[in-house]
Structure formats: structure tokens, C-alpha cells
C-alpha positions in Angstrom: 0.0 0.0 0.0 1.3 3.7 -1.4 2.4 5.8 1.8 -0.7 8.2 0.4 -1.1 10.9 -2.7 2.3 13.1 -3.4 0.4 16.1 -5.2 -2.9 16.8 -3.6 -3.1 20.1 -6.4 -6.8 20.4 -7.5 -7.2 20.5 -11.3 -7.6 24.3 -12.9 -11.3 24.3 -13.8 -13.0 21.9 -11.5 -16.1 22.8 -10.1 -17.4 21.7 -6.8 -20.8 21.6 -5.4 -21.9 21.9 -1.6 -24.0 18.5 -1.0 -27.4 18.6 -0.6 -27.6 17.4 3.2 -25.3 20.9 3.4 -26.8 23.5 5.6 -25.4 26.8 5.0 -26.4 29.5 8.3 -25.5 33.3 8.8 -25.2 34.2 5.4 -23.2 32.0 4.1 -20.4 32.8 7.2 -21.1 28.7 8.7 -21.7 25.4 7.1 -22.9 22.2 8.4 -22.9 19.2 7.3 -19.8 16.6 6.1 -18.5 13.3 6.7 -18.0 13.1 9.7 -20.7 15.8 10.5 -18.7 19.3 11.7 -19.7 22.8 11.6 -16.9 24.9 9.3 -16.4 28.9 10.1 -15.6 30.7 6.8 -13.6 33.6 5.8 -15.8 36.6 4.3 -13.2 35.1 0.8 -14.3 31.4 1.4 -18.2 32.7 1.9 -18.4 34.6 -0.8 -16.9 31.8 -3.2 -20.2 29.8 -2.2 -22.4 32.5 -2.3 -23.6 31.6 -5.7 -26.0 28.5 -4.8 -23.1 27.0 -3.2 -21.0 25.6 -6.4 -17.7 27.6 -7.8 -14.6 27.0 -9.9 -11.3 26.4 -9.0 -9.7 29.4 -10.6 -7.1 30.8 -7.8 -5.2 30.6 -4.6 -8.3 30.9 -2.6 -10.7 28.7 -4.8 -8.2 26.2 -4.7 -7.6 26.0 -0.8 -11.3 26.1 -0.2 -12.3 23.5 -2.6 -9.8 21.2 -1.2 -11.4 21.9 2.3 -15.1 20.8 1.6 -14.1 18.1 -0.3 -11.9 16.8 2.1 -14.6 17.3 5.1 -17.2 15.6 2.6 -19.3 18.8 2.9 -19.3 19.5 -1.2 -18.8 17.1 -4.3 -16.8 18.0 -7.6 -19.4 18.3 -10.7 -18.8 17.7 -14.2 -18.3 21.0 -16.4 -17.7 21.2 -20.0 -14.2 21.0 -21.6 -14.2 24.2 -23.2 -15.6 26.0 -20.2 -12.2 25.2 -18.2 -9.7 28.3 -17.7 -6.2 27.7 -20.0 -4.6 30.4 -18.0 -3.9 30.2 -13.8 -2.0 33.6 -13.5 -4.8 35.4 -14.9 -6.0 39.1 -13.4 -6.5 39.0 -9.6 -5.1 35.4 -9.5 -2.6 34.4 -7.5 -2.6 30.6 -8.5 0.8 29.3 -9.6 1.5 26.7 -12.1 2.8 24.2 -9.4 -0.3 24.8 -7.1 -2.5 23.8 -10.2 -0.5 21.6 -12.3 -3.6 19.4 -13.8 -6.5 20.5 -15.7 -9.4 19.4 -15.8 -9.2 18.6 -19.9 -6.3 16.9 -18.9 -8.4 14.0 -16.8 -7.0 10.4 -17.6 -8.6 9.3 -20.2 -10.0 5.4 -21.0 -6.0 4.6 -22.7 -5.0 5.1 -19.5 -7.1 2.0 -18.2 -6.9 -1.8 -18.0 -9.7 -3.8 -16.9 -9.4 -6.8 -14.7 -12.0 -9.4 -14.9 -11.6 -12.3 -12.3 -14.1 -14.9 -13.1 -15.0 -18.5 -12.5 -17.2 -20.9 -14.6 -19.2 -17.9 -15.9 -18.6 -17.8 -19.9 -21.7 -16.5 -20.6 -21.7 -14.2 -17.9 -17.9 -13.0 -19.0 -19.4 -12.7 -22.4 -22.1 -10.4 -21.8 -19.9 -7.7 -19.7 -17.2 -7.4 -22.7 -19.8 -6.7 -25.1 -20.1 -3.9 -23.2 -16.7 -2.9 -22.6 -15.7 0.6 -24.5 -13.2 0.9 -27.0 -10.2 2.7 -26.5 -8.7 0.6 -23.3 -5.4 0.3 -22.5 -5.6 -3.0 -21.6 -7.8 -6.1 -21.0 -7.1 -8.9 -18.7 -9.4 -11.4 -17.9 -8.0 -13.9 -14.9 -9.4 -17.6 -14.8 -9.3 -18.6 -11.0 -9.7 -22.4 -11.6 -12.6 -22.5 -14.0 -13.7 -26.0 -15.0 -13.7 -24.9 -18.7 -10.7 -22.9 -19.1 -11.1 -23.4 -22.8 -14.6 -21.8 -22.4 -13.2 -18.6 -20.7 -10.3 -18.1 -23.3 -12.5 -18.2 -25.8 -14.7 -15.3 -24.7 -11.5 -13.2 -23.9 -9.8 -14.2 -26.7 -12.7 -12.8 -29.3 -12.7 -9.7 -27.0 -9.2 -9.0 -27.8 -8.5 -10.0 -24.3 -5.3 -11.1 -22.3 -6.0 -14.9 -20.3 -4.4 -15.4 -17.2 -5.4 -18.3 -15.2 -5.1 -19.9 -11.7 -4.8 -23.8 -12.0 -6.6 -23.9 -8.9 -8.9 -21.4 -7.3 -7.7 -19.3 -5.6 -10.9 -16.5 -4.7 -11.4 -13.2 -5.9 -9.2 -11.3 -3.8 -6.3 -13.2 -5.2 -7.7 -12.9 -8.8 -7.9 -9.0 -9.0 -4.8 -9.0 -7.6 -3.3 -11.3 -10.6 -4.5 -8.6 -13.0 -3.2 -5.9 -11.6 0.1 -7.3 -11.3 -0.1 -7.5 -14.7 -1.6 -4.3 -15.3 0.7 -1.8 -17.1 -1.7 1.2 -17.2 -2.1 3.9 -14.3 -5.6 3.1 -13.9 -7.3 -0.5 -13.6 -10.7 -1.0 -13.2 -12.3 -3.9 -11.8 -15.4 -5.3 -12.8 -16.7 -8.7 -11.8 -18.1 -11.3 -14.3 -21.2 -11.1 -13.4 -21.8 -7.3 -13.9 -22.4 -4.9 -16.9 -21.4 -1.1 -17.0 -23.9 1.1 -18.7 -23.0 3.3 -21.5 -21.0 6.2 -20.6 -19.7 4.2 -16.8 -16.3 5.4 -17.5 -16.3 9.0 -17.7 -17.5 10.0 -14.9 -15.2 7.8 -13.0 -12.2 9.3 -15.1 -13.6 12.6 -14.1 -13.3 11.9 -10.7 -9.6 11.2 -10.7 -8.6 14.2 -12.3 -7.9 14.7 -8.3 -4.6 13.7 -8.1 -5.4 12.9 -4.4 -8.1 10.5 -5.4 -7.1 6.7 -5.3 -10.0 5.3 -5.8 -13.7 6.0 -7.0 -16.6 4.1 -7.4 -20.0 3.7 -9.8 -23.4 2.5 -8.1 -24.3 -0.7 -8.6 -28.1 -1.1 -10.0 -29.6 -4.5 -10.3 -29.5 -5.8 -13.9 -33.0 -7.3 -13.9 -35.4 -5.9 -11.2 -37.8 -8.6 -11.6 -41.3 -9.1 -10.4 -41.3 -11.3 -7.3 -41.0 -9.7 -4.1 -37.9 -10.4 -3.2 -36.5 -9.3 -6.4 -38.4 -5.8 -6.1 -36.6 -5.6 -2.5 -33.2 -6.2 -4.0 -33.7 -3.7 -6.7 -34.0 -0.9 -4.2 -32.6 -2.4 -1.3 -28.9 -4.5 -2.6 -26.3 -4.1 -0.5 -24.0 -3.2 -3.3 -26.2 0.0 -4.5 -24.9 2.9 -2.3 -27.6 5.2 -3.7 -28.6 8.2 -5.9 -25.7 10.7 -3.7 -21.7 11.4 -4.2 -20.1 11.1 -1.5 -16.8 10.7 0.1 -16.1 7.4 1.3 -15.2 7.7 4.9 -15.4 5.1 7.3 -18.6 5.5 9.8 -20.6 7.8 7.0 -23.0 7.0 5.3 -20.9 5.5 2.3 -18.7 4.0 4.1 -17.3 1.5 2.3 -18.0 0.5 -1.9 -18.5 -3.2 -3.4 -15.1 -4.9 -5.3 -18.4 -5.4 -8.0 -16.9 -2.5 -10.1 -13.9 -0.3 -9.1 -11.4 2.0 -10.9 -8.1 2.5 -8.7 -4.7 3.8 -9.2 -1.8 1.5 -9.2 0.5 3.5 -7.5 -2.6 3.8 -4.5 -3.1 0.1 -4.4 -0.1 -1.3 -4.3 -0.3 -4.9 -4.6 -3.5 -4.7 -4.3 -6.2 -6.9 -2.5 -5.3 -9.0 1.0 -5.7 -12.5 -0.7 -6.3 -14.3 2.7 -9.7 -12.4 3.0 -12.5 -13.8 0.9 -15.1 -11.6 2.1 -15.1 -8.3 2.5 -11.9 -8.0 1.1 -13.3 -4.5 -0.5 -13.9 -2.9 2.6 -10.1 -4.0 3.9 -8.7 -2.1 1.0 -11.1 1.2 1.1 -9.8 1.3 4.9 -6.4 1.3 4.5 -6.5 3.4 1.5 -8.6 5.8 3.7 -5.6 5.1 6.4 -3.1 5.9 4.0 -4.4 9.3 3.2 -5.9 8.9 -0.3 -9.2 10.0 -0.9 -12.0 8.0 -2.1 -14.8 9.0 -3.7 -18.5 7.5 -4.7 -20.0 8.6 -8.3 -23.3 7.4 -8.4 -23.4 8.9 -12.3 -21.7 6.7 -13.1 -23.6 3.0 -13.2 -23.2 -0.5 -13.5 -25.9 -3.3 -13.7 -25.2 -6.6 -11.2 -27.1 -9.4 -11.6 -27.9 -10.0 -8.4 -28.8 -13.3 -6.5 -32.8 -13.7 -6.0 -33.9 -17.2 -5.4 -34.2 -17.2 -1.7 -31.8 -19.6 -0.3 -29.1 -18.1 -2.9 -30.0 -14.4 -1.2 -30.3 -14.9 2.6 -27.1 -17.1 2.7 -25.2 -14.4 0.9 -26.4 -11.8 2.9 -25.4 -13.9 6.3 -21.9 -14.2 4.3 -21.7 -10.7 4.3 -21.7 -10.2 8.0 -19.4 -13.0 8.7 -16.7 -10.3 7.5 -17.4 -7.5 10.3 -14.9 -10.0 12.2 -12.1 -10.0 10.7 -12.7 -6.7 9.7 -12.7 -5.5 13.5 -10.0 -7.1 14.1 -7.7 -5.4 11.5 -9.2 -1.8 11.9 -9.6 -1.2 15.5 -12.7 1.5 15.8 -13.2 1.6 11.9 -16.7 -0.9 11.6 -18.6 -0.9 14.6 -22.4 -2.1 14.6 -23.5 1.3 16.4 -21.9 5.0 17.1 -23.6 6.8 19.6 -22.8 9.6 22.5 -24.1 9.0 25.7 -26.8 11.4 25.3 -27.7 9.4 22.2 -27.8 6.2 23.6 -29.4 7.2 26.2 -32.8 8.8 24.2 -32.5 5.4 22.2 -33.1 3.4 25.3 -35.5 5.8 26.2 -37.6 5.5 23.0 -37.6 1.9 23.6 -38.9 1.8 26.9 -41.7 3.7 26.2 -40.1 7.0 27.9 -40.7 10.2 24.7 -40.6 13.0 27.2 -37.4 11.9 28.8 -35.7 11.3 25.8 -37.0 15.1 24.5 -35.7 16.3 27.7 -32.1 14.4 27.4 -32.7 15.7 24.0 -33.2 19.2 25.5 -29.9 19.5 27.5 -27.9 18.2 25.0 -28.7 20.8 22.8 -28.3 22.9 25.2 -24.5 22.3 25.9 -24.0 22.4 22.1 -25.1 25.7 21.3 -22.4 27.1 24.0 -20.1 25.2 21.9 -20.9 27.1 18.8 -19.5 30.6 19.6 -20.2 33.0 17.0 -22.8 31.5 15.3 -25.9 34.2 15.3 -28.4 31.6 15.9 -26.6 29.1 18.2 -29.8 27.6 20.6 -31.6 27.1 17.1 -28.7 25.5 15.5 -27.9 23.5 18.1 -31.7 21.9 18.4 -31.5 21.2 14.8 -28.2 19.0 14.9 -29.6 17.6 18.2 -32.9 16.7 16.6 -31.3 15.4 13.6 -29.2 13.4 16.2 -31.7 11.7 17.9 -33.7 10.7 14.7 -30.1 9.1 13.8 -30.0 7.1 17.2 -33.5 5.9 16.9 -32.9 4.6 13.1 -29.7 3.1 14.6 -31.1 2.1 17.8 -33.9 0.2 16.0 -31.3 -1.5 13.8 -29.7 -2.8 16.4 -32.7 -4.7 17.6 -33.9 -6.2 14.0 -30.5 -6.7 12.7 -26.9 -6.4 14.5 -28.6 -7.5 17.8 -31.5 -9.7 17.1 -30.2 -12.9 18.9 -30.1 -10.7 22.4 -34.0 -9.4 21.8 -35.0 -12.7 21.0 -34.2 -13.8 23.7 -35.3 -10.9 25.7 -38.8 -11.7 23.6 -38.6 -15.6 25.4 -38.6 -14.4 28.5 -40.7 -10.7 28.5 -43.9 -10.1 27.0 -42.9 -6.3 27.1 -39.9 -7.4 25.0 -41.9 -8.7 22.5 -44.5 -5.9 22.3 -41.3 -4.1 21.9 -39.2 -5.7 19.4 -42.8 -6.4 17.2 -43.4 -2.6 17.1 -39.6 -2.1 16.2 -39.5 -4.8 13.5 -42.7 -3.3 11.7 -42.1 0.6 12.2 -38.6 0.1 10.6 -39.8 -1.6 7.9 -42.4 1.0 7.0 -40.0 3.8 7.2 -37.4 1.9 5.4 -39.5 1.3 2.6 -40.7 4.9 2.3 -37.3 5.8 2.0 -35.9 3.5 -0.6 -39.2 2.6 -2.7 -38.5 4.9 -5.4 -34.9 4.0 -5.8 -35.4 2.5 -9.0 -38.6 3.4 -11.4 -38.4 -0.4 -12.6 -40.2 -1.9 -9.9 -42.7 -1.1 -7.5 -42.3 -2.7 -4.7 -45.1 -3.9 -2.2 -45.1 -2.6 1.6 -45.6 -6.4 2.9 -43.4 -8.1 0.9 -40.8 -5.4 1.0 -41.0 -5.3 5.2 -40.5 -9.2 5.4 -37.7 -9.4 2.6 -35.9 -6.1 5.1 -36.5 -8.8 8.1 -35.3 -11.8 6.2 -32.1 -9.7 5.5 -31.6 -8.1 9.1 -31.5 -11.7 10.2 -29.5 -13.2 8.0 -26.8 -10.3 8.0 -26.9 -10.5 12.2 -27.0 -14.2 11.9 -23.1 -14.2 9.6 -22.1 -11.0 12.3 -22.6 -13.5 15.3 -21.5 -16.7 13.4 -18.0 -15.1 12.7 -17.3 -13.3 16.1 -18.2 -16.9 17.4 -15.7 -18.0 15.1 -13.2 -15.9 15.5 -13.7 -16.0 19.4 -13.6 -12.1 19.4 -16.4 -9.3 20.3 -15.0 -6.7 18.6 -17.8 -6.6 15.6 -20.5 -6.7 18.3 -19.0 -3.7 20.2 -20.8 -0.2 19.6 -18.1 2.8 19.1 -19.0 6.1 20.6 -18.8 9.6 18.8 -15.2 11.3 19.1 -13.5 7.6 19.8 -10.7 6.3 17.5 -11.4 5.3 14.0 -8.8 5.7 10.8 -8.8 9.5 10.3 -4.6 10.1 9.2 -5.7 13.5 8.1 -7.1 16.7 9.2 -9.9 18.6 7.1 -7.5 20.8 4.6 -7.1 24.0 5.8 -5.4 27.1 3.7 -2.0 29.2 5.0 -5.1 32.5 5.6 -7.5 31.0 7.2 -10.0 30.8 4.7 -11.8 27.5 7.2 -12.4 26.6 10.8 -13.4 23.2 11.1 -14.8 22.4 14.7 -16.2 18.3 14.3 -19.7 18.8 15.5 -21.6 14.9 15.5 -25.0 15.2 15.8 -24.4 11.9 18.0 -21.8 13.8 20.3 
């Protein structure tokens, strides 16, 4: 693994956004929001760049230094913007930009030459087949790896009329140690990954490319949309539900945000970032291992959601739930490696404490725990104009976050302790029924309309959500059991350790002043 990005220059001519969860408060002087949440203090400079519906153009010192800032605190996302729009010149009048602060334009983005694709695959010719139909043209390289397939013959075949390059594992050896075979290989600065059983949609590889004209940037990621919503229930769920489909938002990829980690389904890395790549001796959530010690390292990571790739996702039943209970057999191992980086739950004391409350049937004393939080938060926020009213609105955001979380924890990460606490309390299981229901419901008014294919039913959608939660917390438990550790049961608090090498970029004036403000803490 690379010791982190040399050059962390933005590109002349990028334009960056302020996200959409981005609260902007006294005119534009504070901004709330990021990953993790914080409250950032501009400069009368740095407010007046965002002043124009929050998006501006790296075209000097200033722009430059501030754009670096939200993007590094997660609290804005770059945005495409024509080639012909971007500045040619960085010395131009009032600019104080040097050549060596900007040394990459944006019209000078890597470009698809500069990318081979690795395809691991096993026994999945047709599969294979399908995804290099859809490859572009203009790659730098193709290289499909055969980890042990029982048709090797087969799988050469199908590379071999793609104009690809076969290498091949006698013996299986997983996916982990497949990628990693590629991009050994791999001559290009880029390589994307792409499994076998996923195709990109037209136009998947520019926005990724456009992403890495951050020369800080090691990684970036597509969303993953299912290939064939279906009709069944289950494969309505799926649809708007997968694991692997992040959602509609950019985002940084930070550990213990909401994107916290992306799927090895479909990746485009740098070489130099990656290093050898994959840790071969995981063969799940090998993904997440290498987006945490990128994130360790000091690259950045980002999540393009423009960008899209369909997965043909597993929907017979017995195919789904074990998958799913796969999946949380690698929070273990996971824990184990990155102390503080993948807990089941974050919450402050105060948090915790109004989730507890909400379950035992207490609203008023979690509103009034609620109350004195916010309380001690707005003294915290000095100059803000507004600080009691700012302060109830990160607190109330809070405690919705540590009722979704808290409720999560019963259905899913937890579900072996309340059903046991169900066995022996009829409170419990009033409880835990309510719980398991009201979750559902809001889940599925949040995520129905994530893709216009399918419309999936409130019944069938709430039992395929509890059919997952137990399947996920049955893997978590399985594998700290087998791993005789507790670390992937263990909640992490706000403010506690977690991989963070880096502090939000701040510029040599004082354009930002970042003070980390969790809505949890």
C-alpha cells in the first residue's frame, strides 16, 4: 500500500458543489454538514466563493484552498463541467494561483488509454461474455483472470474474441487473489475492476475518469443497479434495497458515514494507490479491507453514483439470505484489523441514552435528554448568530439518527439478544414487534422509489428487510463466534478512534475553521 497521494493540487477548472444534506447558516459565514458531520467557520473570501448557490470554480489561490477543504470534510462534491468552459490560463488578473499549485487541468483527466480492466471470473462464460460486449473501445488494456474454472477453454475463448489477455489460476484461488493477478499485470495507471457477473452502462467510464482528475483521489466508485429488477417480491426488494447500491448521492467514502465502504463489484483504482492490491487471505469483504487502508493511508475515495453499473444480483431465496449472512461473517475479521473503523453502532451517551429511552416507552425523557444536550452544544458554537436554534436542529437530527440506529440494532446487529429478551418478556416482545414493523415502513418509504423499474409492495418489502436483518446478524454472530472475538458486536461512541490520518484541509489564511460537530456527540 502507497504511503498516500504526493500532489494533492486540484485541477484548474473543477467545479465543486456543496452537497445537498449541506446547511449553509448566517449568510453563508457557517456550514454544516460533512463526513463526519462538523460545523466549518468561513472567511468573508471562502463565503463569498459559495455564495452563488453553493457551487464555484477552481480558478485561484483561494478557490483552490477552499475546494480542497469541503471536499476533504465531505461537505461538497466536484461536478462535471464542459471541456471548453475550463480556464487555460492560472495567473490570470487577480489570481494568485501558480503553475505548481494547479498543475492538472481538468481537460487533462486520464482518459480510458489510461485504463486496464481486470476481470476475475470463475465458470461464468456467458456471464464474461455479456460484460465485454459492453466494454468501451479505447482501453489500455484487458485482462481477464481464470481462477480455476472447470472450462478454461470456455473462458479463453470469450476473452480471446474480445481481444483480451488470459491469465489463469490452476486452482482457485478467490477473488481477492484474482484481481490481484491482473493488476500485477496491469501496465496502465488506472485498472478498473469489474466482476463477471456485472455490466457497465454506457457512458460508466467517464465519470469515474472525471473523478480522478484529483490527483489525491485513489480510488472512485460507480453504483451498482440490479441488472433485472424482476417481479417477485424479493427481487423488487433487491432492486432498491442491494447491499452493493450505495444510492442516488456522491459522496466521500469515509469510514462510519453514510458511504462507508464501496462493493469490489466495479472499481477504478490507481496503481501507485493500491499497491499490490487486494489481502488475498480475506475472501469476504476484502473491499472494505482495502477502502480502509486506503482511507488510512491518506488517499481520498470517492463514490460517483453517475456513473452506473448493472449486477445481476442473486434472487432465489436460499441463494439471497445465505449471501447476505456471508456478508456479515466479514465485520470480524474486519474489526480485528481496523480497530474502531466498523462498529455495529456509534452513539454519545446522550444518544444512547434517548434510544433506550424510545424503547422503553419513555418520549418525554428522551425530549428532555434531547433538550440539554442541545443545550450544551449551542455554548459550543461561539459566534454562530443563531446558536440555541442551530444546536436543536443538529440535536434533533441526532436523535432521529440514534432511533434509526437504535432500531437497527434490535432487527439486525442485535436480534439474537432481543429474541431472547422476547422468550422471557412479554414487554420485550411488544417491543421488538413494534420495532421490527415501524422500521420496515420507514425503510420502505425511503428506498421505494430508488429505482422506477419496480414497485415494490409494503408487505413483501417489510418481510424481505427482516429476512435480510436476520441473515446479516446471523453471519455477524456466526463469525465473532468463530473468531472467538467481540469486537464486531461492540458499539463505538462519537469522538472515539477510527482511521482519520488527516485533518480537514485548511489554507496558510485562514479561509476555514473546522470544529467536528456529531450530531451523536
Amino acid at each position: 500500500m502507497s504511503e498516500g497521494p504526493r500532489d494533492t493540487a486540484l485541477p484548474l477548472g473543477m467545479r465543486v458543489a456543496l452537497e445537498r444534506r449541506a446547511r449553509v447558516l448566517d449568510g453563508g459565514a457557517v456550514l454544516l454538514g460533512g463526513a463526519p458531520p462538523r460545523m466549518l467557520r468561513l472567511s468573508r473570501a471562502a463565503s463569498a466563493l459559495i455564495a452563488d448557490g453553493g457551487a464555484f470554480t477552481v480558478a485561484d489561490r483561494t478557490s483552490a484552498a477552499l475546494a480542497r477543504t469541503l471536499l476533504d470534510a465531505g461537505i461538497a462534491h466536484p461536478v462535471d463541467v464542459p471541456v471548453d468552459a475550463v480556464p487555460t490560463v492560472a495567473d490570470g488578473p487577480g489570481s494568485d494561483l501558480t503553475p505548481d499549485r494547479v498543475a492538472h487541468p481538468v481537460g487533462n483527466a486520464p482518459t480510458s488509454a489510461d485504463v486496464t480492466v481486470v476481470v476475475p471470473v470463475k465458470d461464468r462464460a456467458a456471464g464474461l461474455q455479456r460484460l465485454l460486449a459492453a466494454l468501451p473501445d479505447g482501453l489500455g488494456g484487458l485482462l481477464v483472470v481464470d481462477d480455476g474454472s472447470a472450462d478454461p477453454a470456455g473462458i479463453r475463448a470469450v476473452a480471446e474474441r474480445a481481444s483480451g489477455r488470459v491469465l489463469r489460476h490452476p486452482a482457485s484461488r478467490g477473488p481477492a487473489a484474482a484481481r490481484n493477478t491482473g493488476l500485477a499485470a496491469a501496465i496502465t495507471p488506472l485498472v478498473a475492476f469489474l466482476d463477471s457477473d456485472v455490466v457497465p452502462e454506457p457512458g460508466w467510464l467517464a465519470p469515474l475518469l472525471a473523478r480522478l482528475a484529483d490527483p489525491a483521489v485513489g480510488l472512485v466508485a460507480p453504483r451498482i443497479i440490479a441488472l433485472d429488477p424482476g417481479t417477485s417480491w424479493l427481487q423488487a426488494y433487491e432492486a432498491v434495497r442491494s447491499s452493493l447500491d450505495l444510492g442516488p448521492d456522491p459522496a466521500l467514502i469515509v469510514p462510519r458515514s453514510r458511504v462507508a465502504y464501496v462493493p469490489s463489484a466495479a472499481l477504478l483504482v490507481r496503481r501507485v494507490a493500491v499497491g499490490e492490491g487486494f489481502d488475498e487471505a480475506m475472501h469476504v469483504a476484502e473491499d472494505v479491507d482495502l477502502v480502509l487502508r486506503l482511507h488510512a493511508a491518506g488517499w481520498r475515495l470517492r463514490y460517483e453514483p453517475v456513473s452506473r453499473v448493472a449486477h445481476d444480483h442473486r434472487t432465489t431465496a436460499k441463494a439471497w439470505w445465505l449471501r447476505k449472512a456471508y456478508y456479515g461473517t466479514g465485520a470480524a475479521p474486519l474489526a480485528m484489523r481496523h480497530e474502531g473503523a466498523v462498529p455495529p453502532m456509534v452513539l454519545s451517551p446522550w444518544s444512547a441514552a434517548v434510544g433506550v429511552l424510545v424503547l422503553l416507552g419513555r418520549p418525554l425523557s428522551a425530549v428532555a435528554v434531547s433538550a440539554a444536550a442541545a443545550e450544551r452544544l449551542s455554548r459550543r458554537l461561539g459566534r454562530v448568530e443563531h446558536p440555541r436554534a442551530t444546536a436543536t436542529r443538529l440535536i434533533g437530527l441526532g436523535a432521529v439518527g440514534a432511533v434509526a440506529q437504535t432500531a437497527d440494532a434490535v432487527t439486525r446487529h442485535y436480534w439474537p439478544v432481543a429474541a431472547l429478551a422476547c422468550l422471557v418478556s412479554r414487554r420485550a416482545r411488544r417491543t421488538v414487534a413494534a420495532v421490527a414493523l415501524a422500521e420496515g415502513v420507514v425503510d420502505f418509504a425511503r428506498h421505494r422509489g430508488r429505482d422506477p423499474r419496480v414497485r415494490p409492495r409494503l408487505p413483501g418489502y417489510v418481510l424481505a428487510r427482516r429476512l435480510d436483518d436476520l441473515a446479516y446478524g446471523a453471519g455477524l454472530w456466526w463469525g465473532a463466534w468463530r473468531h472467538r472475538t467481540l469486537a464486531p458486536l461492540l458499539p463505538g461512541r462519537t469522538g472515539a478512534s477510527a482511521p482519520s490520518p488527516r485533518p480537514v484541509a485548511t489554507s496558510p489564511d485562514a479561509l476555514v475553521q473546522s470544529v467536528r460537530i456529531s450530531p451523536n456527540g
